[in-house]
VEXMARLO-541285 format. One record per residue (C-alpha): residue in three letters; x, y, z. Coordinates in Angstrom, 3 decimals. Example, Ala and Ser with C-alpha at 12.3 -4.5 7.8 and 13.67 -1.06 7.14 Angstrom:
BEGIN
romar res=Ala u=12.300 v=-4.500 w=7.800
romar res=Ser u=13.670 v=-1.060 w=7.140
END
This chain:
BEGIN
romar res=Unk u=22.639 v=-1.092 w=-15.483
romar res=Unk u=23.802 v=-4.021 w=-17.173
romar res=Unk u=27.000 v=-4.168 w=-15.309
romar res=Unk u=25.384 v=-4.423 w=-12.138
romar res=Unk u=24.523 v=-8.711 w=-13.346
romar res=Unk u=27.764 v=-9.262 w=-15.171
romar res=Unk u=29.416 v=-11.996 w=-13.558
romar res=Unk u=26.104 v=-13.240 w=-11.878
romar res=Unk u=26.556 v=-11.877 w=-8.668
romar res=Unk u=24.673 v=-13.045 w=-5.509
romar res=Unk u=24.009 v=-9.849 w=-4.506
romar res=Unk u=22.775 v=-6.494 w=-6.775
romar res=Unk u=22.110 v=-3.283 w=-5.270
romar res=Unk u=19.962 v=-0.453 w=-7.171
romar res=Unk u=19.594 v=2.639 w=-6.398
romar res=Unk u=16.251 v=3.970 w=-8.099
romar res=Unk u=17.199 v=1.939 w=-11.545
romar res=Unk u=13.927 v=2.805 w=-13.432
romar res=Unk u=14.843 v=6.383 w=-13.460
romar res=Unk u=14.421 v=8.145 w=-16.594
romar res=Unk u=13.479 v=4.698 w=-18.276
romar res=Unk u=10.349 v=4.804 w=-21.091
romar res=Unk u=7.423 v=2.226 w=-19.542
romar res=Unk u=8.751 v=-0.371 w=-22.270
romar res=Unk u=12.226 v=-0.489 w=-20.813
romar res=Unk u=11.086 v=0.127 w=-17.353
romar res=Unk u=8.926 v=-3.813 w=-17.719
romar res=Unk u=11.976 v=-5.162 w=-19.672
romar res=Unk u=14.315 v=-3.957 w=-16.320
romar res=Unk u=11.788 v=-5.432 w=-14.128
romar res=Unk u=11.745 v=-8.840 w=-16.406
romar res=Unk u=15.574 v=-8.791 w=-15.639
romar res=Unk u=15.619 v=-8.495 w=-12.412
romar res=Unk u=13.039 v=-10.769 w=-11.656
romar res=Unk u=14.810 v=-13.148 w=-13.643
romar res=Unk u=18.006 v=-12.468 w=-11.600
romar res=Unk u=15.879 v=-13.336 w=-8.227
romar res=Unk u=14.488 v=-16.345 w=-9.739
romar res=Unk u=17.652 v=-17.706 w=-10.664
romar res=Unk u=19.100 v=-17.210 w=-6.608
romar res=Unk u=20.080 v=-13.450 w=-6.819
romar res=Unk u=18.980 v=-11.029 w=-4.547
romar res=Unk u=18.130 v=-7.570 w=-5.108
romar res=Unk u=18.412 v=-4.555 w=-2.367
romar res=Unk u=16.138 v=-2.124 w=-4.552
romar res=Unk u=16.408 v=1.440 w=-3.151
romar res=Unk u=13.457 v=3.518 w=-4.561
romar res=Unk u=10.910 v=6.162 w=-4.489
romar res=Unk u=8.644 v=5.207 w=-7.355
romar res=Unk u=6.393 v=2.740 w=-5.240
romar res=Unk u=4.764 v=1.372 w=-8.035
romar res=Unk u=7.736 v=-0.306 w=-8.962
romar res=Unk u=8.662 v=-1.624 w=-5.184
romar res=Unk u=5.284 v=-3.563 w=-5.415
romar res=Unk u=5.630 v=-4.859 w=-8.494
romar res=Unk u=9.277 v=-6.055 w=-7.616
romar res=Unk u=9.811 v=-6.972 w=-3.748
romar res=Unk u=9.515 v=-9.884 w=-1.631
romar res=Unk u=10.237 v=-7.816 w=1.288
romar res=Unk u=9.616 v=-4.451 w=1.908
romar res=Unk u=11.499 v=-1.881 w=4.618
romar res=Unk u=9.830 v=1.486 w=5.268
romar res=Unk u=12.428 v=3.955 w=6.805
romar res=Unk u=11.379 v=7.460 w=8.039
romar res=Unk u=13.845 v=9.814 w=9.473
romar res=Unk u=16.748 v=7.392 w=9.546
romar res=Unk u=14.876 v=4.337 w=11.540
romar res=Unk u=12.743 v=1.461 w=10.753
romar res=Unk u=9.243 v=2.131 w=10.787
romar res=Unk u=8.005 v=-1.186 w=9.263
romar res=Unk u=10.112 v=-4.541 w=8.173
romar res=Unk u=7.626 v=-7.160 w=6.403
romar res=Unk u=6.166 v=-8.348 w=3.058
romar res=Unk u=4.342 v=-6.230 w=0.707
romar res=Unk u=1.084 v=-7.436 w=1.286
romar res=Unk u=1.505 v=-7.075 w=5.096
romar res=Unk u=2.974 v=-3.856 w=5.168
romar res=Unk u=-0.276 v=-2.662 w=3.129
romar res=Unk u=-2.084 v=-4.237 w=5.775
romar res=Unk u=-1.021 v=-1.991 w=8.488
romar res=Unk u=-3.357 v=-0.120 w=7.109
romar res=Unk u=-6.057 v=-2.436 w=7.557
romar res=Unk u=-9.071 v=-1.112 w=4.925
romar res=Unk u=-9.502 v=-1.667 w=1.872
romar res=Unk u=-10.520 v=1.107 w=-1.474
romar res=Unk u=-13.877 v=0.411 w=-2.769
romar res=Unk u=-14.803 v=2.631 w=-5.560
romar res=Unk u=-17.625 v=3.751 w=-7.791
romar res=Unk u=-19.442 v=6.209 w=-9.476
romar res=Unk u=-22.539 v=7.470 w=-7.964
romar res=Unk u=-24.844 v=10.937 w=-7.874
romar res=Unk u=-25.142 v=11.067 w=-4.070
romar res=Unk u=-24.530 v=8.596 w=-1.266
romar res=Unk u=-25.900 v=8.610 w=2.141
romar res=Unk u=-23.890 v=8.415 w=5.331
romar res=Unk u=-22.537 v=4.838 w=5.688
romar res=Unk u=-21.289 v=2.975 w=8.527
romar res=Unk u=-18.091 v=1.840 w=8.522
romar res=Unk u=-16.548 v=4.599 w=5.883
romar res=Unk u=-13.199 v=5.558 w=7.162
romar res=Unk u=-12.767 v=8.159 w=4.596
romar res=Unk u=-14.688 v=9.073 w=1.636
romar res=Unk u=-12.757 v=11.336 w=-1.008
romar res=Unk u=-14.050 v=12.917 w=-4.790
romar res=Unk u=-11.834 v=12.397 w=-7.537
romar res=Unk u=-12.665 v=12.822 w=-11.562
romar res=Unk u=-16.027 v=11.583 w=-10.814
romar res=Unk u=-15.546 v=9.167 w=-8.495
romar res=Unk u=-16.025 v=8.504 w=-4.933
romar res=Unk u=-13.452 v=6.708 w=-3.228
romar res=Unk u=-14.627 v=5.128 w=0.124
romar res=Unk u=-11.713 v=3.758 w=2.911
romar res=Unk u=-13.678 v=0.951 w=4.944
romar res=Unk u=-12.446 v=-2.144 w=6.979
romar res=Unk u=-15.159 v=-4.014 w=5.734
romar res=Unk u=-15.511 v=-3.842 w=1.667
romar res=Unk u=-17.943 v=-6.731 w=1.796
romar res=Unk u=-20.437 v=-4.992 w=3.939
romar res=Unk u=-20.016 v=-1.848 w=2.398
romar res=Unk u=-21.472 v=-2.850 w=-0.753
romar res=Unk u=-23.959 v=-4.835 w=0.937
romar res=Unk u=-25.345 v=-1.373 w=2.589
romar res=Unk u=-24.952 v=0.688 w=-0.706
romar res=Unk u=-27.697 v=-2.337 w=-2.090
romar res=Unk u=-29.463 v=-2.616 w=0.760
romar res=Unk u=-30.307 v=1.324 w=0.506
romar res=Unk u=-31.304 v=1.382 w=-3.002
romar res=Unk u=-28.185 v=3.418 w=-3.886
romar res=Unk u=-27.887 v=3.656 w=-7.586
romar res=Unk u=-23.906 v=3.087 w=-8.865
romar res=Unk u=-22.046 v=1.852 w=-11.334
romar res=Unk u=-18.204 v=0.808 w=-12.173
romar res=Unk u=-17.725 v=-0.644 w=-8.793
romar res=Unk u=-13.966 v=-1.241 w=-7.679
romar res=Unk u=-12.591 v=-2.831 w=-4.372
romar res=Unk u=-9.155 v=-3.059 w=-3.711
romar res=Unk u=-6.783 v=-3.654 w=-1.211
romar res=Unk u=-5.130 v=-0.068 w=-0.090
romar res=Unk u=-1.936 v=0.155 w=-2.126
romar res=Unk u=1.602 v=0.171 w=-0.972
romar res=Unk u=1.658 v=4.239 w=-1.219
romar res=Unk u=-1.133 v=4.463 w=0.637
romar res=Unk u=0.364 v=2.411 w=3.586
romar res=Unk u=3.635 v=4.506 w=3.174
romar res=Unk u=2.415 v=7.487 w=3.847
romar res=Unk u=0.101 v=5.966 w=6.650
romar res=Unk u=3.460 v=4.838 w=7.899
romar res=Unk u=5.623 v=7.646 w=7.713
romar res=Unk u=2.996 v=10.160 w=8.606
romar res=Unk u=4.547 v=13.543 w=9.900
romar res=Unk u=1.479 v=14.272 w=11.953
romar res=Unk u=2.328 v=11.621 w=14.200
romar res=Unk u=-0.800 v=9.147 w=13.183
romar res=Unk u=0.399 v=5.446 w=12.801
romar res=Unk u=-1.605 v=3.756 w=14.749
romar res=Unk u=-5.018 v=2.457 w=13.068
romar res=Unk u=-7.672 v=0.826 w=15.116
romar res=Unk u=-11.138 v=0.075 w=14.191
romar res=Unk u=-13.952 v=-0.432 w=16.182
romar res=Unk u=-17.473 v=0.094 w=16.209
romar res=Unk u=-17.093 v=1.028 w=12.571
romar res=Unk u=-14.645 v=3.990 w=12.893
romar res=Unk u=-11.070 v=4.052 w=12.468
romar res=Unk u=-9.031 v=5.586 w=14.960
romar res=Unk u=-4.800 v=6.493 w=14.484
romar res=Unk u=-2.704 v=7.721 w=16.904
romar res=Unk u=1.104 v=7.335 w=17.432
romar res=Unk u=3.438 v=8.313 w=19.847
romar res=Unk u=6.251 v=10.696 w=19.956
romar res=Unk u=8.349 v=8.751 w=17.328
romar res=Unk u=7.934 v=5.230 w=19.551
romar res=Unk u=7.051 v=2.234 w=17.396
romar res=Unk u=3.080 v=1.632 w=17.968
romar res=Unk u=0.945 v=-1.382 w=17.270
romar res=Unk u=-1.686 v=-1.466 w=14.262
romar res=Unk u=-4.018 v=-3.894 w=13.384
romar res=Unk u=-2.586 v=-6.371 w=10.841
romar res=Unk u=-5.401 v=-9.144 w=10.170
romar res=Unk u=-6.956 v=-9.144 w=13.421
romar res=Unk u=-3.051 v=-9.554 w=15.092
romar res=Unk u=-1.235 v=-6.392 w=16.310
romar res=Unk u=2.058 v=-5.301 w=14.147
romar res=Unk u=4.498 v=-3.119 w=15.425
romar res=Unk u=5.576 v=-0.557 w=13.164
END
């Protein structure tokens, strides 16, 4: 891997370069090449561990089945997506508007919404007791696989409080992206 920077080249290209690396080299690769950007290198980072393409790129390109399917930053690719992850611990929760998707993991209820804000303002409003409360953006993966979805759905829309995703034969289709459509 270190031969790939010897001579300082302008350009580096790496093919999934954290694989088989321990976490402590992994973060000491990822110091290097950051280091490399910062100093006027660029980086064409080829890789399936999407963890490490958010931690590392400027610019991210999603291809799926040898074309394009999105060309933009990080944060506005996970945008596409357009809700965000809010998270908690709780016995029972009643039906809320504007939940996209709710799913059950190790304890937890995870709760897709374009709206975290007022999401949490309803779970308080209806006396819903919870605790270790989370809201995040939706991550990179989960905008991937939005993205690339075999089934055909690319296309997220809310209104009225649902979310609705269609796409089109393989054509690029327009999603939400802060209020302003986004082809992907």
């Amino acid at each position: 891997m270190a031969l790939a920077f010897v001579g300082r080249p302008r350009l580096v290209v790496l093919d999934e370069p954290t694989t088989g690396l321990d976490v402590e080299a992994r973060h000491t690769l990822w110091a290097a090449i950051r280091s490399f950007h910062d100093d006027g290198g660029t980086v064409l980072l080829s890789s399936h561990y999407l963890e490490e393409v958010e931690a590392l790129a400027h610019r991210v390109v999603v291809i799926g089945k040898g074309r394009v399917l999105a060309d933009d930053t990080t944060a506005a690719i996970r945008g596409v997506v357009g809700v965000r992850r809010v998270s908690l611990v709780a016995d029972d929760l009643p039906a809320l508007p504007g939940v996209v998707r709710t799913e059950r993991t190790d304890g937890r209820i995870h709760l897709l919404t374009p709206d975290a804000d007022q999401l949490v303002r309803d779970l308080v409003n209806r006396g819903v007791a919870f605790h270790d409360l989370e809201v995040r953006p939706t991550s990179l993966e989960e905008a991937f696989l939005a993205i690339t979805a075999e089934d055909g759905t690319t296309r997220l829309d809310v209104e009225d409080g649902s979310l609705t995703a269609t796409r089109t034969g393989g054509q690029p289709t327009t999603a939400a992206h802060g209020g302003q459509p986004t082809t992907v």
